[in-house]
N, C-alpha and C positions, 0 to 999 in steps of 0.2 A: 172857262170855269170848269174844271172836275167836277162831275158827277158822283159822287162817294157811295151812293146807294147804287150803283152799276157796278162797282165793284166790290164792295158787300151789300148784296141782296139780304143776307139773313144781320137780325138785328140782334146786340148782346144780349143775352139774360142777367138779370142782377141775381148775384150769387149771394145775398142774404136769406133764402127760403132753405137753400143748400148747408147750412150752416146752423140752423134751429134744429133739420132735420138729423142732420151729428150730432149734436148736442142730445136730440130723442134716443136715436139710439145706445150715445153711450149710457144715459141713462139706466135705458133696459139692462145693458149689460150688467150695469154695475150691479144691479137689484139680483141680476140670475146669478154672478159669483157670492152674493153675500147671503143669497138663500142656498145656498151649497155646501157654503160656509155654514152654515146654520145647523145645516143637515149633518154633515162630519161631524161638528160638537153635538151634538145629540147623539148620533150612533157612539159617539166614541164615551162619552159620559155615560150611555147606557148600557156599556162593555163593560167598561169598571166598575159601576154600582154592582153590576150581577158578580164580576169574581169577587167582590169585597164580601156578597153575600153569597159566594157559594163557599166561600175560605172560611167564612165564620160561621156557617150550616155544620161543612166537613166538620172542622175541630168540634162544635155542639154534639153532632152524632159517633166522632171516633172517644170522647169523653163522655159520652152519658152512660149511665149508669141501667139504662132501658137496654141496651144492645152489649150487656157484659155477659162473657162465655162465664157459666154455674155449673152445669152441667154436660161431662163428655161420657158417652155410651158407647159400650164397644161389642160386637156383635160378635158370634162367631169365633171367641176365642176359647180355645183348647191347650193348646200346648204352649202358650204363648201368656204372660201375664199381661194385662191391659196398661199398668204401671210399666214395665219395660216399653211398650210403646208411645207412651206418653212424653217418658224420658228421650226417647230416640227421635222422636216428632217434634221436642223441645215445645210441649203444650201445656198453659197452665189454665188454671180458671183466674180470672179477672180480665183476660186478652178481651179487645173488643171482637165479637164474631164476625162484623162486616167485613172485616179490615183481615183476617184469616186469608192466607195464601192457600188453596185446599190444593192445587197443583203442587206445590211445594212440602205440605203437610203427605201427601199421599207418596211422593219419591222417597221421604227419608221412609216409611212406611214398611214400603215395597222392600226395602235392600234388609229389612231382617229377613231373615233365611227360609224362616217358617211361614211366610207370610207371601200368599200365591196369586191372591186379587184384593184390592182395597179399594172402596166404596165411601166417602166422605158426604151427608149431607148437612146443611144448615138447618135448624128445626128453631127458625124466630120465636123468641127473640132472646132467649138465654141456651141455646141447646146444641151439640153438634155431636151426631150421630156416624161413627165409623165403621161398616163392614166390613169383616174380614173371612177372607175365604183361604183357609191353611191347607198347604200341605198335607198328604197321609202319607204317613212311611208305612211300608207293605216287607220292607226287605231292608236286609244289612251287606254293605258292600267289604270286604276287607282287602285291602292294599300296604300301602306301608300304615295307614290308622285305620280306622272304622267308621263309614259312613253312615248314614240312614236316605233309603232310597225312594223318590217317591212314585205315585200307581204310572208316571210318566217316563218310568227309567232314570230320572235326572239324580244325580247325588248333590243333594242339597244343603246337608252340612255334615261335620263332624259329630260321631255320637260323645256327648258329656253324658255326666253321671247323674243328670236327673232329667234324662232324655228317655224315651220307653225303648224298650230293647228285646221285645221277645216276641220274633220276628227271623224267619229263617235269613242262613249267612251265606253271601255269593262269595266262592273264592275263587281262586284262579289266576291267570292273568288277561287281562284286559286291556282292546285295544287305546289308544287314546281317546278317537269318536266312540264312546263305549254305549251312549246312548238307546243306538237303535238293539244291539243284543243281551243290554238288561231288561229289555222293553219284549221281547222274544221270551228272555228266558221268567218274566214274572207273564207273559201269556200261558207259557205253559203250566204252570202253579194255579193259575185259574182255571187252567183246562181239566188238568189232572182235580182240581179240587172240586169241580162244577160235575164230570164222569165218576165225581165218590172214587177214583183210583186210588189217589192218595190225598187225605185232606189235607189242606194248607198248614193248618196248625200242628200237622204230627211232621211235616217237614222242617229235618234241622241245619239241612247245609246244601249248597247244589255246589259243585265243583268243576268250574269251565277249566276243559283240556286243552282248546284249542280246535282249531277246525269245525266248530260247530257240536262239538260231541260236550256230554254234560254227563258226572255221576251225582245221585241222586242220592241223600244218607238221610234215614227216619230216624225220628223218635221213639220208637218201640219195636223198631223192626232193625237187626244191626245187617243189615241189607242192601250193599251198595247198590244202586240198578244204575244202570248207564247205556246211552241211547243218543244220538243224532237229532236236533231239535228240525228235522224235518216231520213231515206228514206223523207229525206228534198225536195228534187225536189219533188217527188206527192204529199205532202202535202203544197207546196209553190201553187202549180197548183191545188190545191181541196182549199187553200185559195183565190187567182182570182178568181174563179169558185163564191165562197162565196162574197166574197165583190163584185161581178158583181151583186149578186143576191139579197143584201142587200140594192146596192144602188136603184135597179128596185122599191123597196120597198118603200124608202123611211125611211128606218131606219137606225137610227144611234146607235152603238153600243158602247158601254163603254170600253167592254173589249172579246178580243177573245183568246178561248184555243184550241188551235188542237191536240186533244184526240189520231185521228189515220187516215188514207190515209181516210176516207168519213164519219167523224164525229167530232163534235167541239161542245165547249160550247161558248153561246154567252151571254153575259151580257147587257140586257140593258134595262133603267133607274134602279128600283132595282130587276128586275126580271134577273132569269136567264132558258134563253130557249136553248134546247141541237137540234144541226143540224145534220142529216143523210142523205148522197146522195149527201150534195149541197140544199136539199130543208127545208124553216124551218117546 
């Protein structure tokens, strides 16, 4: 007779304990996918509610009648009519102001000519305020048209007929970067006008030669003076010194060249006599 317990010592398990406890877990399972599920539709139901209600807020706030542009202000205007820029800005009143592109509003702005800083604020809830900071034109450039120039050298537009104009005139000819020696030649006009040489307002024309060298034509004095826009302040002050000394005299002179800081040529009737020191 075999012994069956000598050759299995260990006894079966019955596999019905093994089989309630699958049945537990799938349980659980199922409960954690369908509260997940649960969770999804919720978030996802609570995603749409809000764009339903931020879609139907927007249109509320881009059509209400509380946030409508009434009134636009414009600061700073001079040369410039506020109506031209409104036109060029393409701005009306009834626009809602929230909804105002001010980046966009401030570009078209910018490219009128006259127009050198712009400033846009919102002033809630009917109001939009625009700074403008223009241009000065100090000077007239002439080339093939007539410019107006401003205190930065820059020729900023073409002069038209209801542009101001009485303003001394740069002739000459001019490089193309022209920038940096209009910006020279209106230092000097400050300089000369700041030393009482010659005031800005009796200046009616500066005439670039080239090289650096500039003649100089007044308004009451028919007196070319011509001079090298170097070391211009002591020779602005060795030319006072001179027409002090001129007028002591009694002469009047045709035409003056300032040679160097204490020497000039002076013309006058058809002679021409050279000054050193200040003394003829």
């Amino acid at each position: 007779m075999i012994n069956l317990d000598y050759y299995y010592p260990k006894k079966i398990i019955n596999n019905k304990p093994l089989t309630g406890k699958r049945r537990q877990i799938e349980t659980i399972g199922v409960k954690k996918v369908l509260s997940f599920v649960r969770r999804i539709t919720f978030f996802c139901t609570l995603i749409i509610l809000t764009a339903i209600l931020f879609h139907y807020g927007l249109n509320l706030i881009l059509h209400s009648s509380y946030l409508r542009l009434e009134d636009i202000r414009f600061e700073g205007c001079n040369n410039i009519k506020p109506q031209d820029l409104m036109n060029q800005a393409q701005l009306e009143r009834g626009d809602n102001l929230l909804w105002l592109n001010l980046k966009e509003i401030s570009q078209k702005i910018i490219s009128n000519p006259w127009v050198k800083e712009v400033k846009i604020e919102r002033n809630f809830p009917h109001t939009l305020i625009i700074k403008i900071t223009e241009r000065v034109p100090v000077a007239l450039v002439h080339q093939e048209k007539i410019f107006l120039v401003d205190e930065d050298g820059n020729l900023f537009k073409e002069l038209e007929p209801q542009d101001p104009f009485d303003f001394p005139i740069i002739t000459g000819s001019l490089p193309t970067d022209n920038t940096q020696l209009l910006k020279a030649v209106l230092n000097f006009l400050n300089t000369a006008d700041s030393l009482g040489v010659i005031p800005k307002n009796n200046v009616s024309e500066v005439h670039l030669e080239g090289e650096g060298r500039i003649t100089l034509y007044t308004l009451n004095e028919n007196i070319p003076i011509r001079m090298e826009l170097t070391h211009y302040a002591e020779k602005l002050s060795f030319l006072q010194r001179l027409k002090e000394e001129l007028a002591k005299r009694q002469i009047e002179p045709q035409r003056i060249e300032i040679i160097s800081l204490d020497e000039a040529h002076i013309k006058v009737s058809s002679s021409v006599k050279r000054e050193k020191g200040g003394r003829l």
